[in-house]
N, C-alpha and C positions, 0 to 999 in steps of 0.2 A: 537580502539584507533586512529590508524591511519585515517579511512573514518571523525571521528570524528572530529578531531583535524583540517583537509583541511576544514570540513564545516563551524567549527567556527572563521575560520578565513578568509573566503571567504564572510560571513555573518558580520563581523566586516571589514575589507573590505568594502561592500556595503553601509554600514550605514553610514561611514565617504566620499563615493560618495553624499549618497543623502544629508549629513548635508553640502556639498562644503568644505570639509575639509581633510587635508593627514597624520594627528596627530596621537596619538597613540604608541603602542611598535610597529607597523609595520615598524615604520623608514624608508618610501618610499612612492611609490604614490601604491595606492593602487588598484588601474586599470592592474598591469600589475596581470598575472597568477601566484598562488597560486604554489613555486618548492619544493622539496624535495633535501635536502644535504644528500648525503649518504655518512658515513664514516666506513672506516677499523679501527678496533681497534686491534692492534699489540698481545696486553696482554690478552684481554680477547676473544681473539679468535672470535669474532662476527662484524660485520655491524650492525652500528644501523643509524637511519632514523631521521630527524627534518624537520620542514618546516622554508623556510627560511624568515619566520616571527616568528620564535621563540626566546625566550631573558629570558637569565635568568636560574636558574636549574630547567629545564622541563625534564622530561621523554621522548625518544625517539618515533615516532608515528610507527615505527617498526623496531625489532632487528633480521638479521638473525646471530642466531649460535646454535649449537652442532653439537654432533656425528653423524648425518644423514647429514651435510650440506657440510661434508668434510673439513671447515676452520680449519687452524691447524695455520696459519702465516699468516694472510691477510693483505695486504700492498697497492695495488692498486684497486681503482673501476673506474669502466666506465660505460654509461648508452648506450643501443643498441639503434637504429631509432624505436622499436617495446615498448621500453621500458624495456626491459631485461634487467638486471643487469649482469656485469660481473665480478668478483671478481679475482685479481691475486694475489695467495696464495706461498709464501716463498718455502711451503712444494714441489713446485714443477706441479702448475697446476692454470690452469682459468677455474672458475666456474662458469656459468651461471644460475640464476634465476629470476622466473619469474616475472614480473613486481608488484605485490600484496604478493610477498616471505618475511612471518611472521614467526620466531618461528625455531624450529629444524626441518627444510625439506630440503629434498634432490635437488641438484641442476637437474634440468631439462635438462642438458647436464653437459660435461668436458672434455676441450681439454688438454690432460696427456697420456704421453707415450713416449717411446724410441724416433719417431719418429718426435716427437714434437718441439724437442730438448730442453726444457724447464726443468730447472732444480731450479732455483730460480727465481720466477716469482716476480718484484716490483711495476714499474710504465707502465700502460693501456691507452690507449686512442681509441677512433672509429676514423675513417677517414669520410671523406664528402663520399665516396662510401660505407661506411660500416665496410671497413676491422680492423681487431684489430689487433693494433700496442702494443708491449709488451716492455719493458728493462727486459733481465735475469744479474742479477748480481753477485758480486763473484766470481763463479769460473769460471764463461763461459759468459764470457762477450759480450752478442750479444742484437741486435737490430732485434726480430721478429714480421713478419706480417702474418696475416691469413685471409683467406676469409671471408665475410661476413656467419655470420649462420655457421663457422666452429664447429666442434665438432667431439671428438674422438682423436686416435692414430696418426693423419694427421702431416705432411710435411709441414712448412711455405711454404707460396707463394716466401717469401722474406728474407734472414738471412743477417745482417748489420755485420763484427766481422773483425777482422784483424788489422795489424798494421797498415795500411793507415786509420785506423778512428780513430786513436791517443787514443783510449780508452782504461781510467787508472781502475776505480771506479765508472761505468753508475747509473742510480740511476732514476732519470723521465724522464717522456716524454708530449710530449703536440703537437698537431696538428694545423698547420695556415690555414689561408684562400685559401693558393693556393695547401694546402694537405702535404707539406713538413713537413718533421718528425723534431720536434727537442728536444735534450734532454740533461740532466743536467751529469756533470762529475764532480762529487765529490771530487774525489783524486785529480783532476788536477785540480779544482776550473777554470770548463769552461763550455760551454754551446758549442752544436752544432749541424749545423742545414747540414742534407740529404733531397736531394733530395726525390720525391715522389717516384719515380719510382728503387730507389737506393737498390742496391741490391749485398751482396759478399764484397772483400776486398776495401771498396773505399775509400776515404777521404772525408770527410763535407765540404759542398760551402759556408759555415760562421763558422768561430766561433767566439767566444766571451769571451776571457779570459787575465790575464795580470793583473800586478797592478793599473791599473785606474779604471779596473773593479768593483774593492772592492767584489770580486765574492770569498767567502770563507764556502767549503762548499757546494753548491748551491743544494738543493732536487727539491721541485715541479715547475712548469712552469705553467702559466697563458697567454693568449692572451687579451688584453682589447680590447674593442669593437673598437677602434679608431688602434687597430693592434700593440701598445704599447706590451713590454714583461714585464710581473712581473714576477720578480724568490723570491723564497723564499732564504734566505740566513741563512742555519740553525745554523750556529756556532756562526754567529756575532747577531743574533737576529732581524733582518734585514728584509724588503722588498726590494729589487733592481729593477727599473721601466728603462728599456731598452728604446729607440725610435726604431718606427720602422725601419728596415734595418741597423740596430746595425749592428758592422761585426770588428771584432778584439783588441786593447787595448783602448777600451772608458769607458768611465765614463757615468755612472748612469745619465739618466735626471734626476729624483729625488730619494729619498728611503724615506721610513717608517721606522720610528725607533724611540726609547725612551720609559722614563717609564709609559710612559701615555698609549702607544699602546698596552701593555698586551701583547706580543709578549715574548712568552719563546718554543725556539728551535722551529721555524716553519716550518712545512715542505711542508704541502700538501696547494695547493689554490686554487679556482675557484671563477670565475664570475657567477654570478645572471643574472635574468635580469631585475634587477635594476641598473644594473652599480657598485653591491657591491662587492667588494675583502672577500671573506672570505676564513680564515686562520686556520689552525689547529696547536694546540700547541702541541706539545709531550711529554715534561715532564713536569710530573705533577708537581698540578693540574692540567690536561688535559682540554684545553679548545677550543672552536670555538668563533674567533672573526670575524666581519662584519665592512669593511670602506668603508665608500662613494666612490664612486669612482677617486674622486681627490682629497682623503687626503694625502696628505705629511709630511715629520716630525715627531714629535712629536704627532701623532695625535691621540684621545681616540677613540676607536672603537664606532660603532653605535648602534653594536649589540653583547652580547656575552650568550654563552649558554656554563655553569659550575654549578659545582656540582653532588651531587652524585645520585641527580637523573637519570644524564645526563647518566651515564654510561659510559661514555669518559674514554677510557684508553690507553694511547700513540696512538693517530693516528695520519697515515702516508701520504698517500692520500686520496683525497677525491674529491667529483665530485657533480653537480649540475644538477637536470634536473627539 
């Protein structure tokens, strides 16, 4: 299904190169490579897979879950530089599989154990050198990092926790261009950004909180290509579009918002590379929508993928490669 589904859209794709044309349900130019969104589904315990030229209640091109896969609470994904999938599961662990991982199989590694210090794994990301950057939440509210290729009962490289990180309710995380960790604080309706190398009881060298913010809520975090921050804003139904080097009580360049934009409790987003925002909605209907890249307002998505083909059931984060 999956080998399938890339080539016929690689093949519709081509056909609208040779006719001079960019039309179509692809919704983009049709030159750039054929990605895969992978999403965590909360409820049904599984990852399932779309290409991000998919529109409409499609079937997923691959689902991972069961009892051999270890998902028990999957909440964050991240895609490795090899293509590896990494999954951070509630129950308490990150599961990595293999980059063609269909079906009930077992994850190819797993970093879980005492030492790990991981107890409620949410939001993932890789770093420009590889390392995997986590938020545990709830009871043990830290910011960890691990080596590239980690796996097993291992020791972060790096633990973020204390009261100089002002951390009420962490929640995602998201990675910039110059490696700097920054991630969303729910309780405290704030955003804040560590340094790379940041490591132990320290304070953040921005944050981003305050009533002009309109930060209520705030889950996944997005970088746009122009260095722009999109947060999803889950309570207010919200997209929030930071400038870059945002830093304390500002106001929104723009937001997404209204009833056009299908936006119900958004959480998880990521950039394409098409320049599109796409957004996961969590309560049901569970849906993934796609906006050009400079919609604002009121604006109708370009792509949405719902339905009970889709298999979508509360997802949290979600990631693009």
């Amino acid at each position: 299904m999956k080998i399938e589904r890339l080539m016929l859209a690689g093949f519709v794709a081509a056909i609208a190169i040779a006719s001079g044309g960019c039309g179509g349900s692809s919704g983009g130019p049709p030159f750039a490579p054929i990605q895969t969104i992978y999403v965590p589904n909360v409820f049904n315990e599984n990852v399932t897979e779309y290409t991000n030229r998919d529109n409409g209640d499609v079937a997923p091109i691959a689902t991972i879950g069961g009892p051999d896969t270890q998902l028990n609470t999957p909440r964050g994904v991240a895609v490795e530089r090899d293509g590896d999938i990494l999954v951070c599961d509630g129950s308490g662990l990150i599961a990595r599989f293999a980059h063609d991982a269909n079906g009930d199989v077992a994850p190819i590694s797993t970093i879980a154990g005492s030492n790990t210090m991981i107890s409620n794994c949410a939001g993932i990301a890789v770093d420009r050198q590889g390392n995997i950057v986590m938020t545990n939440i709830i009871t043990n509210l830290l910011i960890l990092k691990f080596p590239p290729n980690a796996s097993g009962n291992i020791a972060p490289s790096a633990a973020i926790s204390g009261s100089n990180t002002q951390f009420m309710t962490l929640f995602g995380v998201a990675i910039d261009r110059s490696n700097d960790i920054w991630v969303t604080d729910s309780g405290n309706s704030a955003i804040y950004e560590f340094a790379s190398d940041a490591d132990g009881n320290v304070a953040p060298i921005a944050s981003i909180s305050g009533a002009n913010t309109m930060l209520n809520s705030p889950a996944g975090l997005a970088f746009a290509p122009n260095g722009d921050l999109y947060v999803a804003n889950g309570n207010a139904n919200q997209i929030l579009v930071f400038a870059k080097g945002s830093d304390g009580d500002v106001a929104p360049a723009s937001t997404i918002e209204g009833p056009a934009t299908g936006l119900n409790s958004p959480l998880g987003i990521a950039f394409d590379n098409l320049s599109r925002l796409w957004v996961g909605n969590f309560i049901a209907p569970s849906s993934l929508v796609a906006f050009n890249g400079n919609a604002t307002g009121n604006a109708a998505p370009r792509l949405t993928i719902s339905g009970s083909a889709t298999l979508l059931n509360a997802p949290e984060f979600l990631a693009v490669h």
